[in-house]
N, C-alpha and C positions, 0 to 999 in steps of 0.2 A: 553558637547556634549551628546544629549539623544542614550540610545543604548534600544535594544529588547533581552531583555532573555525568551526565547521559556523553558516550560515545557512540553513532554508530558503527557498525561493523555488519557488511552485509551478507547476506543468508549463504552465498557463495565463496567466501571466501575460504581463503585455502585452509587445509589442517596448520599448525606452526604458532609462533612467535609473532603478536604484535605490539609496535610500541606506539603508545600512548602518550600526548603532548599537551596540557593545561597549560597557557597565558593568562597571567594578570595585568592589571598595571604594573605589582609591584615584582611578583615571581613569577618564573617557568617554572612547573611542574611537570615530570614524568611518570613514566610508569609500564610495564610490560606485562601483558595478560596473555595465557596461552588459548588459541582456540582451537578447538575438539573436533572427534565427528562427529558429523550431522545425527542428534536423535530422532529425528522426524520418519514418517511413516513410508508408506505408499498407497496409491487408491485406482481401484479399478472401477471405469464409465462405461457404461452403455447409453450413447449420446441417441435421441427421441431421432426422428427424421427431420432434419432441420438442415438448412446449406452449412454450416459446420462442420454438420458429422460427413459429410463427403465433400467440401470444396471445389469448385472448377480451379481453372485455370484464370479466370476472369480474378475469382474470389482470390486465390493466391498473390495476384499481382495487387491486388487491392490491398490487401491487408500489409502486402510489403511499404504500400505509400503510405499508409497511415502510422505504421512503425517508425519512419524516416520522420517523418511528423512529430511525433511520440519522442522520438529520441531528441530532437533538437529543443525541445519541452525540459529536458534533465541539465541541459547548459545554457538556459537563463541565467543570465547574472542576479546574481544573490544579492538580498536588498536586506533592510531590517528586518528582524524578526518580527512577526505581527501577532503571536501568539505564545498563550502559555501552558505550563503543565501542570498535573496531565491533560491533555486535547479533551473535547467533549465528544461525550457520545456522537455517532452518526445518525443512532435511533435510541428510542427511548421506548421503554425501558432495552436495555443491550443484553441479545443473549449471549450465549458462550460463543464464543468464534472458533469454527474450525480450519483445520489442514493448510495451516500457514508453510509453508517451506516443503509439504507434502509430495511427493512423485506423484505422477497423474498416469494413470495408461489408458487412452480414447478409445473403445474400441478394439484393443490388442494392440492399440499402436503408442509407445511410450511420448509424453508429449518433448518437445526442446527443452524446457526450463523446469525446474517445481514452481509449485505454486507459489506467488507472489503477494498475496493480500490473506485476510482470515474471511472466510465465508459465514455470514448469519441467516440461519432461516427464518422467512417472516413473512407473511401474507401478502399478495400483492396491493398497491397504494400505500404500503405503511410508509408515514412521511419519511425522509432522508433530508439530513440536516450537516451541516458545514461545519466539522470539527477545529476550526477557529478563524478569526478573520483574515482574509486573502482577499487574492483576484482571479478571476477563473481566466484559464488558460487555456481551454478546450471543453467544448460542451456539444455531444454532436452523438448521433450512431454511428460505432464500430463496428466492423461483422466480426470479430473474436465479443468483446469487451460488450455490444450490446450501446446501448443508449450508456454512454460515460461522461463524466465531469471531473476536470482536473483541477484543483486549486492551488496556486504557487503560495504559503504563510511567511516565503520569506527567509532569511538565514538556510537558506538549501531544502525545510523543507515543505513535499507537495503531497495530497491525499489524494486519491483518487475512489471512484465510487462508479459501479461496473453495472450492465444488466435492468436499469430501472425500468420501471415500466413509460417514463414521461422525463425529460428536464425540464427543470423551475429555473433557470440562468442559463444567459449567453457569454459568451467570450469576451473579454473586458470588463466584467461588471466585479466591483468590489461587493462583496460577501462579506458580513459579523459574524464571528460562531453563533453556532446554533440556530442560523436562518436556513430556511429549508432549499436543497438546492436539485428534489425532486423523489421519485416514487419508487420504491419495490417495486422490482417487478423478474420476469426471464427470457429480457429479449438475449442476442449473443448466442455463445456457449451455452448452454446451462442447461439441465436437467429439470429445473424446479426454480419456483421463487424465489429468492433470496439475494441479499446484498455482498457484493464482492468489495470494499475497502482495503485502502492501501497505503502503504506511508512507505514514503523515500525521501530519507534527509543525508543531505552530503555526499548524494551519488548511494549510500547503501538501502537494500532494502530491508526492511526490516520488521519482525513481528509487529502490529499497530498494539497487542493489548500492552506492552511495557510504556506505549507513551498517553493510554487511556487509564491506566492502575497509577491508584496511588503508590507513591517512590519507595516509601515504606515494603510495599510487597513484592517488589523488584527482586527476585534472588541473586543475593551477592558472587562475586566470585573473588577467589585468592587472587593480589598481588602480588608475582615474580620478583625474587629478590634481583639486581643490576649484577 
């Protein structure tokens, strides 16, 4: 019976040689895959009037606390896994997700990072649903991020969901896939309605649609001969 063992490997990591380590009960398994440059794009914003597209000084120190927040969020200790693959949709029906790993330039002004999640555009209110059971970890408005919800699934990892118009859930509460954990919408950053989702397991971040596709359409890569 063929199976899919997912590594991740995050959008930043360096060009080179990585190696790869599978545990069983009975074997270690290895393996070394090379990774490439980045094929991803770049995108130029012209941000509406909004406190993002100019920040104070207030705004800056604010969003440094919430990051501090945010980070200590990615070194939770890792618990069981409480989900399985691939994840469920966030919305339904799911359209194509863009500019995952993307360059961004705000204004003329290139952002810190690329983009970290895939963007779906979708009307405002359309429900947003909990890509598998967890516990939320943060549910609150961000001034980058907008009205967000973080959910720990366990084994390292968390979804996040950016920009809604409303949250359906508070901090503590355990979530089933597919229960709604709030609404499209464009508060935060953003140009336009739509949802910002986001998956980081094991500290890397990574495209969501390889853990929302069936394993079958995953495109393979060679294995480095030892």
């Amino acid at each position: 019976m063929e199976e899919t063992c997912y590594y991740p490997i995050d959008v930043l990591q360096k060009e080179g040689v990585v190696a790869l380590v599978r545990r069983t009960d009975k074997v270690r398994e290895t393996a070394r895959v090379a990774v490439g440059p980045s094929p991803y794009g770049t995108e130029e914003i012209e941000l509406p009037d909004i406190p993002q597209a100019h920040p104070s000084t207030e705004d800056e120190r604010r969003n440094a606390r919430e990051q501090a927040r945010v980070a200590r969020i990615w070194k939770r200790r890792e618990g069981p896994a409480r989900f399985t693959l691939p994840l469920a949709a966030p919305v339904r029906p799911l359209p194509e997700g863009k500019t995952f790993g993307w360059k961004r330039i705000f204004d003329g002004v290139p952002a810190s990072q690329p983009h970290m999640g895939a963007d779906y555009a979708l009307t405002v209110g359309t429900p947003v649903y909990a890509a598998a059971d967890g516990v939320v970890v943060l549910a609150e408005e961000l001034f980058y991020p907008g009205n967000a919800v973080f959910i720990d699934h366990g084994d390292g990892l968390f979804t996040t969901y950016f920009h809604m118009s409303e949250i359906a859930v508070r901090p503590g509460q355990d979530v089933r896939r597919g229960e709604r954990v709030g609404s499209v919408g464009e508060t935060g950053r953003a140009t336009g309605p739509h949802l910002f989702f986001g998956v980081r397991w094991h500290g890397a971040r990574i495209d969501p649609r390889f853990l929302l596709e069936d394993p079958g359409k995953i495109p393979s890569v060679e294995r480095l001969e030892p």
